[in-house]
N, C-alpha and C positions, 0 to 999 in steps of 0.2 A: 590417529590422524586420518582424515576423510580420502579415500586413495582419490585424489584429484591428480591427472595428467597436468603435468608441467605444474603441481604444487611446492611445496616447502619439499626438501630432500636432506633429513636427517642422519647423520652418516655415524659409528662407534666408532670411537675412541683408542686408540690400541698404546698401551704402555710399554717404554724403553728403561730397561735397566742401564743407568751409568752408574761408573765408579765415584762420582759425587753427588748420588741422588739422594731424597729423603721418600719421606709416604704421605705425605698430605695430598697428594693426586690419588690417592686409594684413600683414606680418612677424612681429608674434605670435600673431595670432587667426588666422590662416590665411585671413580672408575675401577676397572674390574681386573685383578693381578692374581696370580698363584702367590707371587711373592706381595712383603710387608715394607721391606727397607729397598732402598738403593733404586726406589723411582722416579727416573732425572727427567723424562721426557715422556709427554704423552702427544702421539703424532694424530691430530684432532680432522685433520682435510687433509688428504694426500693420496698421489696418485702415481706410484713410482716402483721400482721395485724391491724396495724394502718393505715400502705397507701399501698395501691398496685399501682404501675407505672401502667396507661394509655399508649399503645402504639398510637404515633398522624398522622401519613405517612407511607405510606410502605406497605410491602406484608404482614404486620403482625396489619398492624392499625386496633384500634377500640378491640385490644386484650389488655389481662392485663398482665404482668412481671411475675407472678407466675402460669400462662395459659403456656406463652412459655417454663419457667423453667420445667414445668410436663410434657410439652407435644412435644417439641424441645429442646432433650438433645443433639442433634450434633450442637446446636448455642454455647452451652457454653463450651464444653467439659468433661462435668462434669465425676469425677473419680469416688465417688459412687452413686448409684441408686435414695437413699431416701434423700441423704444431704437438707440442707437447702442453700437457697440461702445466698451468702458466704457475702456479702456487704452492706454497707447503705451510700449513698453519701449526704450530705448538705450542702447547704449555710446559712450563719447566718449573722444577721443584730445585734448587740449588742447597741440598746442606749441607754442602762445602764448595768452596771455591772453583769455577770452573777454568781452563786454560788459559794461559795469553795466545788467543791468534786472530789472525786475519785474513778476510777473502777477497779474493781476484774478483777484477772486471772480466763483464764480457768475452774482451778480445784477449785478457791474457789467459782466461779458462779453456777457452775456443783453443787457444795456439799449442796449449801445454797440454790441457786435460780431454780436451775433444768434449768439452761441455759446456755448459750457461755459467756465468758467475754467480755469485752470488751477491744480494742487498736484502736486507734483511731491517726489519725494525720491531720496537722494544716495548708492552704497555704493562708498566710494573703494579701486579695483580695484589701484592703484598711485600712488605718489607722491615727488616728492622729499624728502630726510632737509629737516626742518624747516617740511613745509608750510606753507601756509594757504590758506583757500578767503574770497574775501568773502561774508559774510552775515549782512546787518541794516544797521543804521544808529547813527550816535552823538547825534544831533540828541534834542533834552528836549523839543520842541514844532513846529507845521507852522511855525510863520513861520522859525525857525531851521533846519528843513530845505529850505523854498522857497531862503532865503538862500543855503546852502550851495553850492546845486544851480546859483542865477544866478549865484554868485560862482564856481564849480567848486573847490571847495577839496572835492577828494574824498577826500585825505589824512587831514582831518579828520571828514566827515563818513559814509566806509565802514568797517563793523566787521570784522577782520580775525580768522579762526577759526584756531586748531591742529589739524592732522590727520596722521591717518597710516591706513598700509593696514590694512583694514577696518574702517573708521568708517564711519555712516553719520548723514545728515542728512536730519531733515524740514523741507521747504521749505515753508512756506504762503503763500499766495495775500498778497501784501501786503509781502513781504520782499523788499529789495533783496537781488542775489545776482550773484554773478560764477564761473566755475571758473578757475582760476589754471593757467599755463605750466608741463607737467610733469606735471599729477594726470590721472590716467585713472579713467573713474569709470564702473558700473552708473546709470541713471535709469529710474524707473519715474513716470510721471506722467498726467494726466488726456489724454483722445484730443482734445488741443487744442494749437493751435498760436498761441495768442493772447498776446506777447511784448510787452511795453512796452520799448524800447532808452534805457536815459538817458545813457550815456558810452560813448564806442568809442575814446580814447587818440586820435580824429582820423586811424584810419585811411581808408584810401579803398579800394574794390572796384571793379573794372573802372574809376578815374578817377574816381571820385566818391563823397564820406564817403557811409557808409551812413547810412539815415535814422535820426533818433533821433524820439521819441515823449517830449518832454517832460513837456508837458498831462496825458499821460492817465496815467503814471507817478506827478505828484505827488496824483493825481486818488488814487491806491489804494494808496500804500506809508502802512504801520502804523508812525506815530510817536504817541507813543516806541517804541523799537523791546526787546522782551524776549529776544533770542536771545542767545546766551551761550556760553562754554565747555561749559558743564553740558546745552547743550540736544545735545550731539555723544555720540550713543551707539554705545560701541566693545561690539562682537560679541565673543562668546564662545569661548575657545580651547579650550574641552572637546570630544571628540571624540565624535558619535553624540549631542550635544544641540542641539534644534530651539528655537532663540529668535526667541520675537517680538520685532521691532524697534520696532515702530508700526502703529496702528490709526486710519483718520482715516475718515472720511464716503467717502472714494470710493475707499481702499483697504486692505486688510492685507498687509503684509510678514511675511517670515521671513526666516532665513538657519540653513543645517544643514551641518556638516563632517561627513563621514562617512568613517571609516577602521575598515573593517571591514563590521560588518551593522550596521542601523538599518530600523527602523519606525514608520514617520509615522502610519499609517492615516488618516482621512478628517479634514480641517482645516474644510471650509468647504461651504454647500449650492448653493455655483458651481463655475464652472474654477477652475483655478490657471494660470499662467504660471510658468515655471523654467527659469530659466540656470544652466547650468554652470560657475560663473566660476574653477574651480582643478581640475586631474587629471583621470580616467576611474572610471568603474566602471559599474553597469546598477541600473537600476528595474526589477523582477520580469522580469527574465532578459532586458531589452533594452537594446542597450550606448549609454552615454552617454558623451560626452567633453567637452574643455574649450572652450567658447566655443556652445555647442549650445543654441540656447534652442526651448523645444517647450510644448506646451499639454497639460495635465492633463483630458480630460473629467469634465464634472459625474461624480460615482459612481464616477470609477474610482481603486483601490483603490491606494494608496501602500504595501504589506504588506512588501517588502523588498529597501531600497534596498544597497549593497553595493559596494565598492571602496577609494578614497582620492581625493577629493572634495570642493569646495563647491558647493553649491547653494540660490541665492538664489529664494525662491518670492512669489508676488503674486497677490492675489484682490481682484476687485472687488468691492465694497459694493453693491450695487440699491440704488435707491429705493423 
C-alpha cells in the first residue's frame, strides 16, 4: 500500500477460541492461529482491552487502533474528545450451537454494568441449505415468559428465523438471540461486551457449565417479542448497487457487490469500516482482497472502487 497520510488503514485479524468454534476462519479466511479447531471468533476492528487492532500497511503501520483513535482524531471525525471508540466488527465460525442470550440497552448497562449496551447486527457470510438462526421470543406477556424460562420449555418459547446466504439481521438490545451450527456470519455491534447467558444446552467449559445470567436476562428481554420473517432483510443481487441495510442510533450499514467499476463517493461525516467478504479487486488503485477488513478515513474519497467483489461497510452514529 502507498504510505499515503489519511489513506486506506488496514488493520489484523486476531482469532478467539470458543467452545463452539470450528476452523474455516484459519482454512478459508486464511487468518493466522497456533491452533486448527475451536475458532469461534475472529475480532476483525476493535479497540478495547481484549484486542487492540494492529495496523499492517501504511503510513500508520506497526501502530495500534486506540494509538490513532487518541492521537488522530481528524481520521475518524470524532464529535467528542474523551469518547470511546464507537465499534466492534466479527467474524464467527459457529460449529455448534451458540447460547441463548440477550443484551441490555444503554441505560440498563449504564445502571448495572457501568457500560454501553449492546446492539449488534447479523450479515450471514455462509450457511447450511435450510437455515435458521434464533431470534426473539414466543411468550404473549412476562409472566409466560418468566414461566417458560423456569420451566425450560425453550422449544416453545425461542423464535426460530429462515435464512440463507446474504441475509442480514438487526439485532436490538432486548432480543433473545442464538447463531445456530453451520451459519458463518459478518457482526458488526456496539464496543461492548455486556452478554446476559440464558441457556447453554448444559454444556460445561473446562469441567464446569458456564455461567448463565438468569436475573438480569428476564430483567431486559422485549416481550412480546415483534421480530419476524419479514424483519430478515436479503441484500441485493445487482451488481455495482450500494444498499443500505439499516440505520440505528449507534450505527449504519451497507453492503455493495462490485463487478466492474463503481463509485461510492462520500457516505458519511465519520470513518467507515469495510470488509471484504467475497473476491479481490482495489479502492482507488489499492488492492483489496477477501477477508481484508480496513478503515476508511473521515474525508477520504471512495471515487473508484473496481474488480469482483463484496464489501460490507459500517459507520458510526456520534452522539
Amino acid at each position: 500500500m502507498k504510505q499515503v497520510r489519511n489513506s486506506l488503514i488496514p488493520l489484523k485479524p486476531v482469532l478467539v477460541s470458543r467452545v463452539w468454534g470450528g476452523k474455516r476462519l484459519k482454512t478459508e479466511w486464511g487468518y493466522e492461529s497456533e491452533k486448527d479447531e475451536g475458532l469461534g471468533e475472529c475480532w476483525a476492528v476493535s479497540c478495547n482491552q481484549q484486542v487492540d487492532s494492529l495496523v499492517t500497511d501504511g503510513f500508520y503501520s506497526g501502530k495500534y487502533l486506540s494509538q490513532l483513535w487518541k492521537e488522530e482524531p481528524q481520521l475518524f471525525g470524532k464529535k467528542e474528545k474523551d469518547a470511546e471508540f464507537p465499534l466492534l466488527v466479527k467474524m464467527i465460525d459457529a460449529k455448534g450451537d451458540l447460547s441463548i442470550q440477550v443484551h441490555p440497552d444503554d441505560a440498563y448497562a449504564g445502571k448495572h454494568e457501568h457500560s454501553k449496551g449492546k446492539r449488534e447486527c447479523w450479515y450471514i457470510l455462509d450457511c447450511p441449505e435450510n437455515a435458521e438462526l434464533i431470534v426473539g421470543n414466543n411468550a404473549t406477556d412476562r409472566e409466560e415468559f418468566n414461566r417458560m424460562i423456569k420451566e425450560k420449555k425453550w422449544g416453545q418459547l425461542l423464535k426460530r428465523i429462515p435464512v440463507k446466504t446474504g441475509d442480514f439481521l438487526q439485532i436490538e438490545p432486548g432480543t433473545l438471540h442464538a447463531i445456530t451450527s453451520g451459519v458463518e456470519l459478518l457482526e458488526v455491534q456496539q464496543n461492548s461486551d455486556v452478554t446476559y447467558r440464558i441457556y447453554d444446552y448444559d454444556r460445561q467449559e473446562n469441567g464446569k457449565p458456564r455461567e448463565l445470567h438468569l436475573r438480569q436476562g428476564m430483567d431486559v428481554a422485549i416481550v412480546p417479542d415483534m421480530f419476524s420473517e419479514k424483519s430478515v432483510i436479503h441484500t441485493a443481487g445487482r451488481d455495482n448497487l450500494l444498499q443500505k441495510l439499516v440505520s440505528t442510533p449507534d450505527y449504519t450499514i451497507w453492503t455493495i457487490g462490485i463487478n466492474g467499476v463503481a463509485s461510492i463517493g462520500r457516505l458519511t461525516d465519520s470513518f467507515l469500516i469495510c470488509s471484504v467478504i467475497k473476491g479481490s479487486g482495489r479502492l482507488n488503485g489499492i488492492e483489496l482482497e477477501k477477508g481484508m477488513h480496513f478503515i476508511v478515513p473521515n474525508g477520504y474519497p471512495m471515487d473508484r472502487l473496481e474488480g469482483k467483489m463484496r464489501i460490507n461497510l459500517a459507520a458510526p452514529v456520534y452522539d
